[in-house]
N, C-alpha and C positions, 0 to 999 in steps of 0.2 A: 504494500500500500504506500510505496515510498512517489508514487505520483495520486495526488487526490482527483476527482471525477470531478470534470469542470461542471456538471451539472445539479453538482450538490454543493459546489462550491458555490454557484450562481442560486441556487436556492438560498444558504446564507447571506447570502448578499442581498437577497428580497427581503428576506427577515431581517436585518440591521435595518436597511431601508425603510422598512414599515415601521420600528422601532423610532426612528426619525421620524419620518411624516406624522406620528401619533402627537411627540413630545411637541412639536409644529401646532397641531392640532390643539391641541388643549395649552401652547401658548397665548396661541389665535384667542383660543376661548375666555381664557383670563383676561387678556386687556379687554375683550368685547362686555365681558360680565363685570366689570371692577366697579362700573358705576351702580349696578344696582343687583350684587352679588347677591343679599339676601332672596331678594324678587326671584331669581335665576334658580335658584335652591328650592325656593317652595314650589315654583314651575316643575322644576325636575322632579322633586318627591309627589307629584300631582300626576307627573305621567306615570311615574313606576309603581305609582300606589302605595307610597308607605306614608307612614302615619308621622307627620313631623313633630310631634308630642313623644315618639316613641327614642329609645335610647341614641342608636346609631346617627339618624336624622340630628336629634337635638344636640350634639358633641358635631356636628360639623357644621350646624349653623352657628352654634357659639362659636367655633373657632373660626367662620369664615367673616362673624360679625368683629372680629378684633385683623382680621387682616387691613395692613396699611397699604397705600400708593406705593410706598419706597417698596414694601414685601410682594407686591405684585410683581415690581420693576425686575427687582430682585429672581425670583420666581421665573420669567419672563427670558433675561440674559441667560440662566443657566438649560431653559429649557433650550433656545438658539442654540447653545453650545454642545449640549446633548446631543441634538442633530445632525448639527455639523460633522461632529464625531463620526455619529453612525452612518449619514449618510456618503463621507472620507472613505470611512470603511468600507462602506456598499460599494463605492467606485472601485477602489483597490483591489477588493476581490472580485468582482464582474471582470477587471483585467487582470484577472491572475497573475497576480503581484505575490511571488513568494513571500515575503516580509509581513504582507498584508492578513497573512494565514497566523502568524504570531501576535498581530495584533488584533486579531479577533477573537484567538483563544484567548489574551489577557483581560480586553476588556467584555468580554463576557462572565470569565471565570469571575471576573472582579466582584458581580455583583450575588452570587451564588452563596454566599453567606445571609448576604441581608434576605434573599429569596429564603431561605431555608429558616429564620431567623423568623418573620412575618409568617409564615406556614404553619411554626410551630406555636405561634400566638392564634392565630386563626385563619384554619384553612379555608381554600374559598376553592372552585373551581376554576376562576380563571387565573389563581397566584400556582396552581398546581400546575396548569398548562404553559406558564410561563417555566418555570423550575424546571420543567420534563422540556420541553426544547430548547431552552436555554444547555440544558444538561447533554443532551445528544449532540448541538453543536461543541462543545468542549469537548468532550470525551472524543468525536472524530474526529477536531483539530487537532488533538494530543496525539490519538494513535495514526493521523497522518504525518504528524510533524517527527513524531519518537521515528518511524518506519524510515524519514528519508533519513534523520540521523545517525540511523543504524546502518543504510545503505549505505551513506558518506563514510563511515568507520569504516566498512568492511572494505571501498571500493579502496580508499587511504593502505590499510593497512596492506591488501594486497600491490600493493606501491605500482 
């Protein structure tokens, strides 16, 4: 496996991508909702049907009634950079950029703690669906990366 199938490379490459476009997304959404975050909340809890008196609703509207201008801003630049990130990454590996395969293992691995970390607070189905492909792309980039490693050792040693 010391060459990886550009079609599952190009597959992670949609998945960082989409990863982008989402943090994009609910950028968008913050600046568009900051002027009238609450209103926006009880909208949403009115389409999903939950009961904004109920626990989960009431702990995110208190905590979206104390967000500032500066915490949106805030908020806002790191979601850009998120992006940028992944969608860097999405390019790199769409062009099969060896390099780019290392830096998808890291910055995916990266977050695989806190995925595991939030799981074991409370699972949800889509924080498991994140963990489990999060998890498959690592684990491939490893045993692609360890394979060409192994292959460069061997090709080395046989001089």
């Amino acid at each position: 496996m010391s060459r990886p199938l550009p079609q599952v490379i190009r597959t992670i490459a949609i998945v960082e991508a989409g990863k982008g476009l989402i943090a994009l997304c609910a950028s968008a959404g913050l600046l568009l909702a900051r002027k009238d975050m609450l209103g926006l909340l009880g909208h949403f809890f009115r389409v999903l049907q939950l009961d904004p008196a109920s626990h989960y609703p009431r702990l995110i509207a208190q905590a979206a009634g104390r967000v500032s201008e500066r915490d949106i801003f805030v908020l806002t630049l790191l979601a850009w950079f998120y992006a940028l990130v992944r969608g860097l990454e999405a390019w790199w590996l769409w062009r099969q950029r060896p390099w780019a395969e290392w830096f998808a293992l890291g910055s995916t691995a990266f977050y695989l703690p806190v995925e595991v970390y939030e799981i074991n607070r409370a699972p949800t189905w889509p924080l498991l669906t994140v963990f489990a492909v999060n998890l498959a792309i690592v684990i491939y980039l490893a045993l692609v990366l360890r394979s060409r490693m192994l292959w460069v050792h061997s090709a080395l040693a046989r001089g």
